[in-house]
C-alpha angles and dihedrals in degrees: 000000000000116000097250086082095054120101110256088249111055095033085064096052095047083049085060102044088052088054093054096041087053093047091050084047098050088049098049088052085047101046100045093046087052095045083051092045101041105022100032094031090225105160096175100107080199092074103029080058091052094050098040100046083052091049091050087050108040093031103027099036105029112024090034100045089043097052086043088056098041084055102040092051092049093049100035116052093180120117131241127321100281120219117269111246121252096263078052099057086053 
C-alpha cells in the first residue's frame, strides 16, 4: 500500500513515526561507532562498520521499533491506518 491511499491523517502520522525510527537509527550507528573509536580505541572502520550496522539492527530496528509499538498500542487505541478517500487520493 503506498501512502497516497492513506488517510491525511494518518499519512502524516506514519510520516512522522518513519522519521523517528531513522533518527534513532542514525544515533545508535553513531554512538556505537563513537564508544568503539574513542572507548575501545578500535580504529578498523571494518569493524566499527560490522558492529555498528548490528547495533542499528538489533537496537535501532528491532528494539527500537518493538518498544515504539508496545508504547504506541498502549497510547493510541485507534485502528489501523484507514484509506484515504478518493478526493483524497487526488
Amino acid at each position: 500500500m503506498s501512502l497516497e491511499r492513506i488517510g491525511d491523517s494518518d499519512r502524516n502520522r506514519l510520516r512522522v513515526h518513519g522519521a523517528l525510527l531513522l533518527i534513532w537509527s542514525a544515533l545508535v550507528g553513531s554512538a556505537s561507532s563513537a564508544l568503539l573509536l574513542h572507548v575501545f580505541q578500535v580504529h578498523s572502520m571494518a569493524v566499527r562498520y560490522s558492529v555498528g550496522a548490528a547495533a542499528v539492527y538489533f537496537l535501532g530496528f528491532l528494539g527500537g521499533a518493538r518498544f515504539y509499538a508496545a508504547s504506541w498500542r498502549q497510547e493510541d487505541k485507534r485502528p489501523l491506518p484507514a484509506h484515504a478517500s478518493l478526493e483524497e487520493q487526488k
